[in-house]
C-alpha positions as CSV (number, residue, x, y, z in Angstrom):
1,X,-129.4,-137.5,-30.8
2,X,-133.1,-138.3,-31.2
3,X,-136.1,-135.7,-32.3
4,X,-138.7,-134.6,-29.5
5,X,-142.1,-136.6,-30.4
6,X,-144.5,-134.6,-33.0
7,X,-148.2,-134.1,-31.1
8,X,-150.3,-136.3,-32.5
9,X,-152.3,-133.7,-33.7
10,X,-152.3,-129.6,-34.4
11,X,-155.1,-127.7,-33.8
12,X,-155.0,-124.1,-34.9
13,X,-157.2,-121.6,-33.2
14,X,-158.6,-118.3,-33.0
15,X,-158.2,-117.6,-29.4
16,X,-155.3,-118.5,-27.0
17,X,-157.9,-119.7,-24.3
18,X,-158.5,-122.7,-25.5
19,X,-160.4,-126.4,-24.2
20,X,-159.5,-129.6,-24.5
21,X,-161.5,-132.8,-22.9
22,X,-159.7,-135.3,-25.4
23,X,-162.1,-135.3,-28.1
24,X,-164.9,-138.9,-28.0
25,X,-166.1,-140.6,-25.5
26,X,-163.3,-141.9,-24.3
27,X,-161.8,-138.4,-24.0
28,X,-160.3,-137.0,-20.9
29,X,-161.5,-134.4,-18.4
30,X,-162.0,-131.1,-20.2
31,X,-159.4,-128.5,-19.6
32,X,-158.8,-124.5,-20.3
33,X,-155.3,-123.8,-21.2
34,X,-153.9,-120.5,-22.1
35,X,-151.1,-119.5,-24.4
36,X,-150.2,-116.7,-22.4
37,X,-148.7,-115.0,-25.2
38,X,-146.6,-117.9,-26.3
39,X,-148.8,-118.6,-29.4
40,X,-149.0,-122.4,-29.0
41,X,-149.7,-125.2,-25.8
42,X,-150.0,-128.6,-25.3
43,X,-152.8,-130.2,-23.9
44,X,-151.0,-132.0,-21.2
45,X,-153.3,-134.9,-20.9
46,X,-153.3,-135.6,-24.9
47,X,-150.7,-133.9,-26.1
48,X,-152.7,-132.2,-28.8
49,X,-151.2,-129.0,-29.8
50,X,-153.1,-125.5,-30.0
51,X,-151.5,-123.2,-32.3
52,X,-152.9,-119.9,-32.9
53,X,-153.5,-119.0,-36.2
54,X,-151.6,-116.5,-37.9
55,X,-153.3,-113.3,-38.0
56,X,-155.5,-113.7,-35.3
57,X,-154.9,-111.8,-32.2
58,X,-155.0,-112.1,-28.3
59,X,-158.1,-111.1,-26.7
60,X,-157.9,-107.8,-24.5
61,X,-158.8,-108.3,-20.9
């Protein structure tokens, strides 16, 4: 049995409407994703994952 693949990086937040273009120049478009209550998402170009940090709190809309 083999372990899922780690993202190759964690990113923890504030918000869970985030953006993601990739980070550099060689980046990749720049994207909104949104946790949706789930407290984490991958960026699916990237793979970098958005964790929201403990204590923080969904925005009302």
């Amino acid at each position: 049995m083999s372990n899922p693949l780690e993202p190759p990086e964690t990113v923890e937040v504030d918000n869970e409407v985030v953006s993601c273009d990739g980070g550099g120049v060689l980046g990749h478009p720049r994207v909104w994703l949104n946790m949706e209550g789930k407290g984490h998402i991958d960026c699916p170009y990237c793979d970098r994952r958005f964790v929201l940090r403990q204590g923080a709190t969904a925005a009302a809309h």
